[in-house]
N, C-alpha and C positions, 0 to 999 in steps of 0.2 A: 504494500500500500504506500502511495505517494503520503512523502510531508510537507510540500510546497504549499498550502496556505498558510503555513509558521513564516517562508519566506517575504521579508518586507517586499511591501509593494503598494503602489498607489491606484488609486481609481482612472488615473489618466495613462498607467502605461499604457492600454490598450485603446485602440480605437479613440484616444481622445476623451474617452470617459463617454462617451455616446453610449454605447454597450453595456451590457454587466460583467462584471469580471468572471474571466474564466475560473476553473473550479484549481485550474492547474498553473503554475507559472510558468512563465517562457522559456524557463531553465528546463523543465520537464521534459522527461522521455516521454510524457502521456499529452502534452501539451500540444495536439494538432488542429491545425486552423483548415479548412475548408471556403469554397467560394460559396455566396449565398447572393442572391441580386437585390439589390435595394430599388423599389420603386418610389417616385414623388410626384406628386402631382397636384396642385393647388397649395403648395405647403403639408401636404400629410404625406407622410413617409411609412413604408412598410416593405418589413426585410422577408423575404423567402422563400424555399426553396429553390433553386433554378428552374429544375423541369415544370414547377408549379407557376412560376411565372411567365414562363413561355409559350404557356398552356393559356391562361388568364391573358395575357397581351392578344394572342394571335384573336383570340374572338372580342377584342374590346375595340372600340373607336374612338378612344380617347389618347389623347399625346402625353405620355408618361416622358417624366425624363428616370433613364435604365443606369444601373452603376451595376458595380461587383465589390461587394465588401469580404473581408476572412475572418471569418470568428469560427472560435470552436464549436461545438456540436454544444457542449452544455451553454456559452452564452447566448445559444439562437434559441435554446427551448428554455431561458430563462425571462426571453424578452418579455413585454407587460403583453404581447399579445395571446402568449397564453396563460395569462393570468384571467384573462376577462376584461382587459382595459381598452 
């Protein structure tokens, strides 16, 4: 079992602090970041999956602007959207 949340670390190494922090630090052997696409659109923003958003774009007619962010797998399933927010 990893001990890297004992290691210091700040809310802004990652992503800026936009994100939640990974479970893992960057020093980690467990610590792998993946691509996930970020949409925006009017000012609201929402991260995920790639194939789900490729899926979701192709049948929409609306003008997103597309990115590619890297978070881990636990900070995409930590985001507030599935929390219920």
């Amino acid at each position: 079992m990893c001990n890297c949340m004992t290691w210091c670390r700040v809310p802004t190494d990652e992503n800026g602090g936009k994100y939640p922090m990974s479970e893992h630090a960057p020093g980690c052997e467990d610590f792998r970041k993946e691509p996930f696409t970020r949409l925006e659109y009017g000012g609201t923003v929402c991260v995920m999956e790639p194939g789900e958003a490729a899926a979701m774009l192709a049948e929409s007619d609306e003008q997103y602007t597309v990115s590619t962010v890297m978070l881990t797998r636990d900070q995409f399933e930590r985001m507030p959207e599935f929390n219920g927010f």
